[in-house]
LUMZABA-493900 format. One record per atom (N, C-alpha, C): residue in one letter; x, y, z; atom name; residue number from 1. Coordinates in Angstrom, 1 decimal. Layout:
// LUMZABA-493900
R  aa    east   north      up  at    i
R   A       X       Y       Z  CA  NUM
...
//
This chain:
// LUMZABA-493900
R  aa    east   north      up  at    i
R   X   158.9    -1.0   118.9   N    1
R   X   158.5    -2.4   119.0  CA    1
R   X   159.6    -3.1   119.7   C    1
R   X   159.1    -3.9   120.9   N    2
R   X   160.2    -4.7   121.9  CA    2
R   X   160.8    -5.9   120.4   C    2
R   X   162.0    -6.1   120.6   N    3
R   X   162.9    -6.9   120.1  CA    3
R   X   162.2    -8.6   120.3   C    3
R   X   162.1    -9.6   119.6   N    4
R   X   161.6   -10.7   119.8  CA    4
R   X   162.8   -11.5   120.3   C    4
R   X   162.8   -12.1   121.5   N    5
R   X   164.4   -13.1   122.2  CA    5
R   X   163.8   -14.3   121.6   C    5
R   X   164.9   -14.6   121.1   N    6
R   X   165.4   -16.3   120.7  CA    6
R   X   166.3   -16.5   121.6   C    6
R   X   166.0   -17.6   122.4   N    7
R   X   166.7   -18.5   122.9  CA    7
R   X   166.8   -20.1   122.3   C    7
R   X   168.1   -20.4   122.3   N    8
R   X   168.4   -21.8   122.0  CA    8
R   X   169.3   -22.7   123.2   C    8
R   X   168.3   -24.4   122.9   N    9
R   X   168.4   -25.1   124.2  CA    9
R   X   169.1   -26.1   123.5   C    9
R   X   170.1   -26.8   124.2   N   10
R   X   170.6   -28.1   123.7  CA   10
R   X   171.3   -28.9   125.5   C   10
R   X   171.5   -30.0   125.2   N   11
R   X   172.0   -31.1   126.1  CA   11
R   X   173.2   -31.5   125.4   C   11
R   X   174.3   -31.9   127.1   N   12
R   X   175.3   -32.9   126.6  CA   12
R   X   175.1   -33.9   127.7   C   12
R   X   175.6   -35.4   127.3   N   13
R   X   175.3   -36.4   128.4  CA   13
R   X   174.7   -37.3   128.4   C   13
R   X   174.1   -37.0   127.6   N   14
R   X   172.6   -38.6   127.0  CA   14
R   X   173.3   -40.1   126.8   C   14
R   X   174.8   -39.3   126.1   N   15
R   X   175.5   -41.2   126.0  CA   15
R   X   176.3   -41.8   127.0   C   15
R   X   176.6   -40.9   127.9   N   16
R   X   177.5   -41.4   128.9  CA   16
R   X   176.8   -42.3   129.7   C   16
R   X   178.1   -43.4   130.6   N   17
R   X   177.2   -44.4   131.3  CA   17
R   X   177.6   -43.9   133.3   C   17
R   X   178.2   -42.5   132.8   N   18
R   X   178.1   -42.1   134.2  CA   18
R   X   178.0   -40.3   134.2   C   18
R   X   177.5   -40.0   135.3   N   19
R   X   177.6   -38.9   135.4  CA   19
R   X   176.4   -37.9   134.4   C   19
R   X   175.9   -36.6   135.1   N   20
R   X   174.7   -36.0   135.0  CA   20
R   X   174.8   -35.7   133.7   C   20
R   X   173.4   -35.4   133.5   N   21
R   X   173.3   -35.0   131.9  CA   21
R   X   173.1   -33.4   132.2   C   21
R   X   173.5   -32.6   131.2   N   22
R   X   173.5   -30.8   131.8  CA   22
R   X   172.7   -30.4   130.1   C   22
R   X   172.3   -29.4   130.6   N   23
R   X   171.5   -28.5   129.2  CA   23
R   X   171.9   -27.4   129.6   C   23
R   X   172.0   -26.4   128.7   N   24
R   X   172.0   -24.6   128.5  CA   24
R   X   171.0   -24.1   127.7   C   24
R   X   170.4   -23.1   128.2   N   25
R   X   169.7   -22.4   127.3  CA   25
R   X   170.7   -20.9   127.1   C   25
R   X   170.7   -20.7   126.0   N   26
R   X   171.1   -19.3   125.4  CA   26
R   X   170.4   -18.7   124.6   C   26
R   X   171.2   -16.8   125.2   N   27
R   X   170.4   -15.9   124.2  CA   27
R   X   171.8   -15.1   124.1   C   27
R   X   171.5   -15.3   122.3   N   28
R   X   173.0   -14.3   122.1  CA   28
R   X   172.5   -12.8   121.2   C   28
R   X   173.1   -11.8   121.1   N   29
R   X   172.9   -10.8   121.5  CA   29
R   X   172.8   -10.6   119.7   C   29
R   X   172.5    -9.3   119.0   N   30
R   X   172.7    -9.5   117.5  CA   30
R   X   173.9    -9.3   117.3   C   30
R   X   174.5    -8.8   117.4   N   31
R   X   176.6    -8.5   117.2  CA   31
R   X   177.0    -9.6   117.7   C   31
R   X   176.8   -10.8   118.3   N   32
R   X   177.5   -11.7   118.4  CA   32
R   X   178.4   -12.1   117.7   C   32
R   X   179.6   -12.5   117.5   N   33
R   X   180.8   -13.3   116.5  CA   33
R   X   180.1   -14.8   116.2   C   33
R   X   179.6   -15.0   115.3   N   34
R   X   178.7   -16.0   115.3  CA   34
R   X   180.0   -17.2   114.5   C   34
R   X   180.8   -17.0   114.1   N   35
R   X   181.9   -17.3   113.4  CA   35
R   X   182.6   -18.3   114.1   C   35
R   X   182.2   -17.8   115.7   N   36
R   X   182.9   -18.6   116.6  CA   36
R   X   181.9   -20.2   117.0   C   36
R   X   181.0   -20.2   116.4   N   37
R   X   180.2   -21.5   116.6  CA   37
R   X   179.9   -22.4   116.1   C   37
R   X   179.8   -23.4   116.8   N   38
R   X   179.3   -25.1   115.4  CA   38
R   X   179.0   -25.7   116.6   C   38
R   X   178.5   -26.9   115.9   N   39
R   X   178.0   -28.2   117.2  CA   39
R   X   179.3   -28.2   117.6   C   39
R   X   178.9   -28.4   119.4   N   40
R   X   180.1   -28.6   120.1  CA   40
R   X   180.7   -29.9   119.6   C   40
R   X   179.9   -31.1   119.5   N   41
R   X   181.0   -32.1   119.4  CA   41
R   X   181.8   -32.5   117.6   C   41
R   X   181.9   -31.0   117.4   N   42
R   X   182.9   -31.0   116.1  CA   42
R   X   183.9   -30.1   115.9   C   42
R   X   183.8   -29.8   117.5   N   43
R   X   184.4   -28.6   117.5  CA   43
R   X   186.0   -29.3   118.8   C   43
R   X   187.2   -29.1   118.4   N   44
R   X   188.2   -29.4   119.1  CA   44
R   X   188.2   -28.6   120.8   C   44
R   X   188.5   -29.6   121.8   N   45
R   X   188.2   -29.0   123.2  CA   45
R   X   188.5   -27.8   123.3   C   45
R   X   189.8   -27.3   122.8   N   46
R   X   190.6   -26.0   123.0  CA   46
R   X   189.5   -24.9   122.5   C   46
R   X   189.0   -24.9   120.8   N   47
R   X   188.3   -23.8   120.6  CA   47
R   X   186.8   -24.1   121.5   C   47
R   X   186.3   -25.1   121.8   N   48
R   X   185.2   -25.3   122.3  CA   48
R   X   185.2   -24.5   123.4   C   48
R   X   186.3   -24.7   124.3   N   49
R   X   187.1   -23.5   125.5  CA   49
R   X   186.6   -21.9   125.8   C   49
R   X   187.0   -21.7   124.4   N   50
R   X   187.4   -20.6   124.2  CA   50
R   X   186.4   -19.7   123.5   C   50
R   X   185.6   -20.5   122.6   N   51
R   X   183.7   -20.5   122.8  CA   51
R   X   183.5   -19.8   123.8   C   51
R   X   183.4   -21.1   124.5   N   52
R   X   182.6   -21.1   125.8  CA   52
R   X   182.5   -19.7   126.8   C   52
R   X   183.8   -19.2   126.9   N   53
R   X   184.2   -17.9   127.2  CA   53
R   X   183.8   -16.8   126.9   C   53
R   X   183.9   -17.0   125.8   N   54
R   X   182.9   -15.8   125.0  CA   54
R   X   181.7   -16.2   125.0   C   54
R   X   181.1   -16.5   124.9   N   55
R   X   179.4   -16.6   125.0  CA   55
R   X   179.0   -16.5   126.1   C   55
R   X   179.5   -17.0   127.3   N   56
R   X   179.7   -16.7   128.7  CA   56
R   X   179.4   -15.0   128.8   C   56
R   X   180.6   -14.5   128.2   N   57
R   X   181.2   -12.9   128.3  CA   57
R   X   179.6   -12.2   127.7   C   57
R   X   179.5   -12.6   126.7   N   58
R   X   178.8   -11.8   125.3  CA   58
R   X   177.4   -11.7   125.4   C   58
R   X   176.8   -13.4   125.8   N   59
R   X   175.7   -13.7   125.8  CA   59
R   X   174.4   -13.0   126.4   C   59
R   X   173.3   -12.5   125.7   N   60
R   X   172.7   -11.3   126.8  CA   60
R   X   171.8   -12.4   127.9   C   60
R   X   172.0   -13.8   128.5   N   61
R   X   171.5   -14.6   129.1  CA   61
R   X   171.8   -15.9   128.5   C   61
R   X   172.1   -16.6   129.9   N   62
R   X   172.6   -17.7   129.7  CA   62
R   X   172.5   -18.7   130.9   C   62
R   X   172.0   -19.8   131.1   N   63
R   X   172.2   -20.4   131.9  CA   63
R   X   171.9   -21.9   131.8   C   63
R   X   172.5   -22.8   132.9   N   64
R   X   172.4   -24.2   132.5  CA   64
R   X   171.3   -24.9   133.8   C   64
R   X   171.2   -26.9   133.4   N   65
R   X   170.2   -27.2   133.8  CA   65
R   X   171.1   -28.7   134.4   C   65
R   X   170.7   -29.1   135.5   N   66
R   X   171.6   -30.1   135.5  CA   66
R   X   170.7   -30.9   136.3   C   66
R   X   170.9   -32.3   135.7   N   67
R   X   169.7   -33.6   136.2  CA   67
R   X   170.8   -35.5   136.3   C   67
R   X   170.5   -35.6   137.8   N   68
R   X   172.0   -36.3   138.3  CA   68
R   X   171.6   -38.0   138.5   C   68
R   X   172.7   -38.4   138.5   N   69
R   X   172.7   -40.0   138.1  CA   69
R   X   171.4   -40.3   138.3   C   69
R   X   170.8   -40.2   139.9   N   70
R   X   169.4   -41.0   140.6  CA   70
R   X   168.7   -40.3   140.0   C   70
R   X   168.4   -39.0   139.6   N   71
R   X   167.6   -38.6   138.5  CA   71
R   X   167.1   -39.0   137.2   C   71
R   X   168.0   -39.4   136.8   N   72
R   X   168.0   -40.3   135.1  CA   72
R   X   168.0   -41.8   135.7   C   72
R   X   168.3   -42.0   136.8   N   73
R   X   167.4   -44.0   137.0  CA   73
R   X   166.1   -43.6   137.1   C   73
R   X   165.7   -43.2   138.2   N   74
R   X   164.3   -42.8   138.3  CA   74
R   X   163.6   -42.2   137.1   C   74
R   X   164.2   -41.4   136.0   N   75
R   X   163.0   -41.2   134.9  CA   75
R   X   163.1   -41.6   133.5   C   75
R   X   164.5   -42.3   133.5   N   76
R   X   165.0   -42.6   132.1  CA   76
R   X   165.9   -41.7   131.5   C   76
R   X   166.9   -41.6   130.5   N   77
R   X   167.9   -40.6   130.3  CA   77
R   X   167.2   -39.5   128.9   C   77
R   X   166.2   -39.8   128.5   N   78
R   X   164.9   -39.1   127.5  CA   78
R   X   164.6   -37.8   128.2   C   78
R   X   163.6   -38.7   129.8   N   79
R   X   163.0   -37.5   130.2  CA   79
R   X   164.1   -36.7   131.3   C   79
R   X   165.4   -37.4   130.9   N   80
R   X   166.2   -36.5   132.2  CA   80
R   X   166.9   -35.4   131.5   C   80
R   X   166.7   -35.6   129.9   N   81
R   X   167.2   -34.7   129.3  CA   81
R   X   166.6   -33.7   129.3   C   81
R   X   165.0   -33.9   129.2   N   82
R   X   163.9   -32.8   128.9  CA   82
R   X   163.9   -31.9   130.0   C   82
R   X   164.1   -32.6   131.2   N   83
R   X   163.9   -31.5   132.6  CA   83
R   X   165.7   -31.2   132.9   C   83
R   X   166.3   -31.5   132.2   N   84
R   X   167.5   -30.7   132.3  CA   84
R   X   167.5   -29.3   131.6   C   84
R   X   166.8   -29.3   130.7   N   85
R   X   166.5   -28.7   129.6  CA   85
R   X   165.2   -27.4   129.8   C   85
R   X   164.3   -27.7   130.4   N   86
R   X   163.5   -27.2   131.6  CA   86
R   X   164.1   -26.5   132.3   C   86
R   X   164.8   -27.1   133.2   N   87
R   X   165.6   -26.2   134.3  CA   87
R   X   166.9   -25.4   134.2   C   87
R   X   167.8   -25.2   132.7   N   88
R   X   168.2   -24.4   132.3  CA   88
R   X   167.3   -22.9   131.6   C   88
R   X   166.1   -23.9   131.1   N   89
R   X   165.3   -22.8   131.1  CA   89
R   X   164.7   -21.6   132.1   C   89
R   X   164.2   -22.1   132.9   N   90
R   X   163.9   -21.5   134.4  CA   90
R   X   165.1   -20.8   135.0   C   90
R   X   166.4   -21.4   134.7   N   91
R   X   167.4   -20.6   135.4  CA   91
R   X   167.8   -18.9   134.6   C   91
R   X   167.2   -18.6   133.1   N   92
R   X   167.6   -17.6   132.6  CA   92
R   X   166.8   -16.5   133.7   C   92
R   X   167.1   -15.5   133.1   N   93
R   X   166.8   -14.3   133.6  CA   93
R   X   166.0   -13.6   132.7   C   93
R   X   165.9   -13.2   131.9   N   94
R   X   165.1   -12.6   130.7  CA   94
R   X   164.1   -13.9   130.3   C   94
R   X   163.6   -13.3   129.4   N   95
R   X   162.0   -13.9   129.2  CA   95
R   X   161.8   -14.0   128.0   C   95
R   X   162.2   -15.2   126.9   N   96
R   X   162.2   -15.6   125.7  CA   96
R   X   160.7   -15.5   124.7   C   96
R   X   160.8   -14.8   123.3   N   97
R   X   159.7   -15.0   123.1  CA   97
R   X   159.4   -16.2   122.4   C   97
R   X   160.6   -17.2   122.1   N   98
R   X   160.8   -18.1   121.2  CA   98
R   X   161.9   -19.1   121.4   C   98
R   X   161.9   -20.1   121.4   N   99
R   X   162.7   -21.4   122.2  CA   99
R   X   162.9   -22.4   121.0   C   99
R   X   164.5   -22.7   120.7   N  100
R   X   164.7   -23.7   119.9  CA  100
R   X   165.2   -24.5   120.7   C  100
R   X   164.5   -26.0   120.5   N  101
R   X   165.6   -27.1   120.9  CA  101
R   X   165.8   -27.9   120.1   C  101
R   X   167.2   -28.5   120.2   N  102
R   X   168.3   -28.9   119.8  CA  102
R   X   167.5   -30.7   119.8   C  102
R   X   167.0   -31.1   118.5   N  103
R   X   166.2   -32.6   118.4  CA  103
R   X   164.4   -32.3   118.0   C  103
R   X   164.0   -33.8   118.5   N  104
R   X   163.1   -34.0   118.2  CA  104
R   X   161.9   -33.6   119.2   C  104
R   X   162.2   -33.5   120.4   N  105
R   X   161.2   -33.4   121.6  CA  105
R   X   161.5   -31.9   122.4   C  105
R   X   160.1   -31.3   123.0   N  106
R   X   160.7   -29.7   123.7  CA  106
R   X   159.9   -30.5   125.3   C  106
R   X   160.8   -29.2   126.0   N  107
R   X   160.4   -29.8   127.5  CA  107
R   X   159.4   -29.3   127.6   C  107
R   X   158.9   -29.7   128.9   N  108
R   X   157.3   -28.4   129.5  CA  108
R   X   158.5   -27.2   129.8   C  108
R   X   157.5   -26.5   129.5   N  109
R   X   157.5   -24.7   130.1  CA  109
R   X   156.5   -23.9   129.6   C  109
R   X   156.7   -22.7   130.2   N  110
R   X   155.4   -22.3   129.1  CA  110
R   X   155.7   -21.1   128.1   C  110
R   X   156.8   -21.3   128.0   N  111
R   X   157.5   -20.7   126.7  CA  111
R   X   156.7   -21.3   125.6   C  111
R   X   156.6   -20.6   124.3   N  112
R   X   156.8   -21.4   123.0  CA  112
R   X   158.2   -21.7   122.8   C  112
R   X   158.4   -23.4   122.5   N  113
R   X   159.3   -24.2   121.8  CA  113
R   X   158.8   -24.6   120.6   C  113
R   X   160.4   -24.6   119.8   N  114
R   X   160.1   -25.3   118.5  CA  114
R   X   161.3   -26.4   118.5   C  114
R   X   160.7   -27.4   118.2   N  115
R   X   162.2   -28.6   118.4  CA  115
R   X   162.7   -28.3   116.8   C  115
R   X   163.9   -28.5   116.8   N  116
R   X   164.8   -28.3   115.1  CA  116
R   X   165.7   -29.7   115.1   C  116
R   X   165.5   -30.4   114.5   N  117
R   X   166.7   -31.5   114.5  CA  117
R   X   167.9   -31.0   113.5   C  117
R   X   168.7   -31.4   114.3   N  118
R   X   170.4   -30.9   113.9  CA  118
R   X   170.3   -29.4   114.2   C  118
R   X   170.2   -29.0   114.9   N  119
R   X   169.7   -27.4   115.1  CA  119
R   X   170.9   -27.3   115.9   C  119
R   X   172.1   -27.9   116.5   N  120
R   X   173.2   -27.7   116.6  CA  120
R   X   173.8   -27.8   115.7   C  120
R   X   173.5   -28.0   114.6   N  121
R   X   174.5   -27.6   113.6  CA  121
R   X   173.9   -26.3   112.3   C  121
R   X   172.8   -25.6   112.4   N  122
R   X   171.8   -24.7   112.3  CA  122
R   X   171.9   -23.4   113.2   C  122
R   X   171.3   -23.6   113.8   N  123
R   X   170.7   -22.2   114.6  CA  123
R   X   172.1   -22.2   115.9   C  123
R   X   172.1   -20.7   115.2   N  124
R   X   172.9   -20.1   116.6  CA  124
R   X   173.5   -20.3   117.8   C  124
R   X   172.3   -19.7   118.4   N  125
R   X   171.5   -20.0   119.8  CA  125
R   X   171.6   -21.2   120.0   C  125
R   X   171.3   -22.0   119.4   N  126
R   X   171.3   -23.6   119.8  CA  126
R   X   173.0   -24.4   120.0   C  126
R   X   173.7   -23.8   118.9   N  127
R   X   174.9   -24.0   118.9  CA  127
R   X   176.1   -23.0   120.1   C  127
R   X   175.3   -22.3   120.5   N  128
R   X   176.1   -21.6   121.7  CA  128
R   X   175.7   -22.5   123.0   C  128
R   X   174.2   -23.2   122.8   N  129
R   X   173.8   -23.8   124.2  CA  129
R   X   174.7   -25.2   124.0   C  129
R   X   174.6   -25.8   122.6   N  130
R   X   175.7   -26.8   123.0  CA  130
R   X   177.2   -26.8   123.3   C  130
R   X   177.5   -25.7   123.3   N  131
R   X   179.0   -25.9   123.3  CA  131
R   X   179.2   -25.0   125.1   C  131
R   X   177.8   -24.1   125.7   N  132
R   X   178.1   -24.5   127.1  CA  132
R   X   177.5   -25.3   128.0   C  132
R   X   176.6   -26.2   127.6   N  133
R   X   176.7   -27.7   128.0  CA  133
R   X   178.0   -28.7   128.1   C  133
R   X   178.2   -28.4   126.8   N  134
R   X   179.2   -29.8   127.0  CA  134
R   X   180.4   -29.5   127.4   C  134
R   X   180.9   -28.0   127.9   N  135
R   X   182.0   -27.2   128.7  CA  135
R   X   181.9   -27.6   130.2   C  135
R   X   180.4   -27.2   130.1   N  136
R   X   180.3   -27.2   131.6  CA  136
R   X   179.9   -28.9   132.1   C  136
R   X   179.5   -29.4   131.4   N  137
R   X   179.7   -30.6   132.2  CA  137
R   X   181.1   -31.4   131.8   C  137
R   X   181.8   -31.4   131.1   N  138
R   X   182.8   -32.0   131.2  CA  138
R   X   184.0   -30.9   132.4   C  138
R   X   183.5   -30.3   132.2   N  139
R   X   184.3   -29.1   134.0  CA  139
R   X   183.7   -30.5   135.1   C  139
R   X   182.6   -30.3   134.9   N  140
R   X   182.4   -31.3   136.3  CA  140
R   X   183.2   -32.7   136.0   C  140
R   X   183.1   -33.5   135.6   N  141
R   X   183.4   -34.5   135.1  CA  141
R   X   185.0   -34.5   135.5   C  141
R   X   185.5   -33.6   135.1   N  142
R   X   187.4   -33.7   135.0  CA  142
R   X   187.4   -33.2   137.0   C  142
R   X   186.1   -32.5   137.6   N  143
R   X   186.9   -31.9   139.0  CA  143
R   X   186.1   -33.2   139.7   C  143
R   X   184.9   -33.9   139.0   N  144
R   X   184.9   -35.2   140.1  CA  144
R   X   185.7   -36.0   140.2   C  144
R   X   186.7   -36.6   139.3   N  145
R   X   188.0   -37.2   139.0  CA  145
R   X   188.8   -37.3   140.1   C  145
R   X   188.9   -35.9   140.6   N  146
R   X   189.7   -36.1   142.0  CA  146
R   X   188.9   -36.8   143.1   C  146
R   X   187.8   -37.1   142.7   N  147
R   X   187.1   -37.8   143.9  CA  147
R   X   187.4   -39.4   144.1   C  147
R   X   187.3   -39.6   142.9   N  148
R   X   187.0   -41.2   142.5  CA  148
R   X   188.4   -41.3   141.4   C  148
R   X   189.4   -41.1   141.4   N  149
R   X   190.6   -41.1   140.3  CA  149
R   X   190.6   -42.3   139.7   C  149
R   X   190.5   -43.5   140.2   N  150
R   X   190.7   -45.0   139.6  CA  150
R   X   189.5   -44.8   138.2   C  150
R   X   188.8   -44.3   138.7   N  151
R   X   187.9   -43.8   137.2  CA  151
R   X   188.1   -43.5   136.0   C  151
R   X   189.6   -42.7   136.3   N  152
R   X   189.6   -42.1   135.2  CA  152
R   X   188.5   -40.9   134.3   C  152
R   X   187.9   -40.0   134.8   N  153
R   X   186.7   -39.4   134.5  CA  153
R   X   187.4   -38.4   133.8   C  153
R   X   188.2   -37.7   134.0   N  154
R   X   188.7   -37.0   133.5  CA  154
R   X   189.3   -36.9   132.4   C  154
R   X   189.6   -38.1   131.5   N  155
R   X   190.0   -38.4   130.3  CA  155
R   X   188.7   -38.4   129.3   C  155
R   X   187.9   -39.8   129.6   N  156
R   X   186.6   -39.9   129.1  CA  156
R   X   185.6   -39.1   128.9   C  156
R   X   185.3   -38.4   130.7   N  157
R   X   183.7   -37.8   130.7  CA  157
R   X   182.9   -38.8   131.4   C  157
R   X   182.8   -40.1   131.5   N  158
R   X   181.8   -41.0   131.2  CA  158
R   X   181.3   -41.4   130.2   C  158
R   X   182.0   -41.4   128.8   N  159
R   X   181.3   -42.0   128.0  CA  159
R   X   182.3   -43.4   127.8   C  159
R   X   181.3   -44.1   127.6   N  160
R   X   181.6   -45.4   127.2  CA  160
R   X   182.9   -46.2   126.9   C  160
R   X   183.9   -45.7   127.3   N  161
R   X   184.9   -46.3   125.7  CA  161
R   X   185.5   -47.1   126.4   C  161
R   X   186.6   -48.0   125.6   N  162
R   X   186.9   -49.3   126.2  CA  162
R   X   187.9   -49.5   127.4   C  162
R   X   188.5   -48.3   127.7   N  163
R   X   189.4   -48.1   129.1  CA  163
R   X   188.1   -47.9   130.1   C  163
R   X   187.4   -47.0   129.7   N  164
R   X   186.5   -46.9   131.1  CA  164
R   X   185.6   -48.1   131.4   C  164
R   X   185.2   -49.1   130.5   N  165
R   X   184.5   -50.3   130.7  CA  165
R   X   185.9   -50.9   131.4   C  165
R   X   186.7   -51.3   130.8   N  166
R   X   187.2   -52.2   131.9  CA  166
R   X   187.8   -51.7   133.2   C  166
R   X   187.9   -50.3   133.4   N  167
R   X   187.7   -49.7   134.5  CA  167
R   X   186.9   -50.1   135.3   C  167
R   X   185.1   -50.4   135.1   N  168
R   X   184.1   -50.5   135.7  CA  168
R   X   184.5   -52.3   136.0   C  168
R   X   184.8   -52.9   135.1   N  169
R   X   184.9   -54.4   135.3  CA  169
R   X   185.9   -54.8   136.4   C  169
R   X   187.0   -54.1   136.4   N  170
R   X   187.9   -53.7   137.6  CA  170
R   X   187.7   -53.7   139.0   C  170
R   X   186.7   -52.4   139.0   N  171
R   X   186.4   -51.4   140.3  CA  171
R   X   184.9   -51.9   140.4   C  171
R   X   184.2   -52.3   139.5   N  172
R   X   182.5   -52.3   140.0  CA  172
R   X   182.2   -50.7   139.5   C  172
R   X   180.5   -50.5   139.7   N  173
R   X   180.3   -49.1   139.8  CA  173
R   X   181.0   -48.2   140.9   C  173
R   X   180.8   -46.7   140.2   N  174
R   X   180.8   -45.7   141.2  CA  174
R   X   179.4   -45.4   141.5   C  174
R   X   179.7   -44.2   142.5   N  175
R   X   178.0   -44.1   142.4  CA  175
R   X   177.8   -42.7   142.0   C  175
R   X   178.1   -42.6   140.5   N  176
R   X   177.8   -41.8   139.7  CA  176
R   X   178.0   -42.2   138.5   C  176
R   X   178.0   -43.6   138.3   N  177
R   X   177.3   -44.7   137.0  CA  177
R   X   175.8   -44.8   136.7   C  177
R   X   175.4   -44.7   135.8   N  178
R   X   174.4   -44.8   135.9  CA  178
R   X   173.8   -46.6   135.5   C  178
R   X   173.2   -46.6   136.7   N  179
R   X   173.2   -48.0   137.0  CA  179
R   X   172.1   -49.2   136.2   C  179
R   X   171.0   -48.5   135.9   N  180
R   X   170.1   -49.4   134.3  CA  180
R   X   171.0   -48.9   133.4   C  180
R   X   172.2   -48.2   133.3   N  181
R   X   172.4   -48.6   131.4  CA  181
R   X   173.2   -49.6   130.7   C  181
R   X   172.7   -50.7   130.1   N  182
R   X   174.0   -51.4   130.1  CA  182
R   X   175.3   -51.1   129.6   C  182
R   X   176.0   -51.7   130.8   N  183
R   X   177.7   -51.5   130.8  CA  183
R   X   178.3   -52.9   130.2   C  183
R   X   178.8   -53.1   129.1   N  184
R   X   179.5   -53.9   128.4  CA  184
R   X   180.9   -54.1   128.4   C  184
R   X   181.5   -55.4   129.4   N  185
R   X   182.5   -55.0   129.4  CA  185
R   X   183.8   -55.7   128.1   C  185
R   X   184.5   -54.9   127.8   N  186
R   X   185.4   -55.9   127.1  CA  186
R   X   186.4   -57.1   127.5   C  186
R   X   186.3   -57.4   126.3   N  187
R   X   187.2   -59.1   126.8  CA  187
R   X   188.1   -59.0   127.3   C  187
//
């Protein structure tokens, strides 16, 4: 009897006010060191790292989905998660009989999905896709930095916090802000 593949999908990026939101889908193998996993954002950069590496190494498929600033104006940061999410899917190589994502909503495909909320802190699979999501897009994030430095991107990511707002109040947007979300600047 062929083995049933679980794959698990998660996103990082939904709160940032700049820069792409990215998804992974993973399929981890049964001997995986599962020991080595939790929601990425509870997990300190270094071991998240070092995760990421291994599941990279170990994972019998793996791949990510990436959906960019003018993407998320044009469809909202909801559905730019879903087709990020989508398109990490499409990028595996093997052929899942079973799809967890990470929340309340699954993308189109024509997989079966099952959405699990908190399923980054649950399921596996899900927890290996968030921790190379949020590797691989903060990789991007720290090598666009050299683009745009006055940004500071490389510290933050894009998310919100009160050096990068008044960064933006500063400089104005880049144009890899995302431009409907509101930017609040402080006093």
């Amino acid at each position: 009897m062929k083995k049933k593949i679980i794959c698990g999908v998660d996103e990082a990026g939904r709160g940032p006010i700049a820069g792409p939101v990215t998804a992974a889908a993973v399929i981890l193998p049964e001997q995986f060191p599962v020991h080595i996993l939790n929601d990425s954002k509870k997990m300190a950069p270094s071991k998240r790292e070092i995760a990421s590496i291994i599941i990279r190494q170990l994972a019998t498929d793996w791949a990510t989905g990436w959906v960019w600033p003018d993407e998320i104006e044009k469809l909202n940061i909801h559905y730019a998660s879903l087709l990020a999410m989508s398109r990490a899917i499409m990028g595996l190589a093997s052929e899942p009989y079973c799809i967890f994502i990470d929340g309340k909503f699954v993308p189109r495909t024509r997989f079966k999905c099952t959405a699990v909320i908190k399923g980054d802190s649950s399921v596996y699979e899900i927890m290996a896709a968030s921790i190379i999501a949020k590797t691989a897009r903060d990789k991007w994030m720290v090598r666009y930095h050299l683009q745009e430095p006055r940004y500071e991107f490389h510290l933050h990511k894009g998310y919100p916090t009160k050096r990068h707002r008044m960064l933006v109040k500063r400089y104005g947007l880049s144009s890899i802000h995302r431009k409907s979300f509101r930017i609040t600047c402080p006093e």
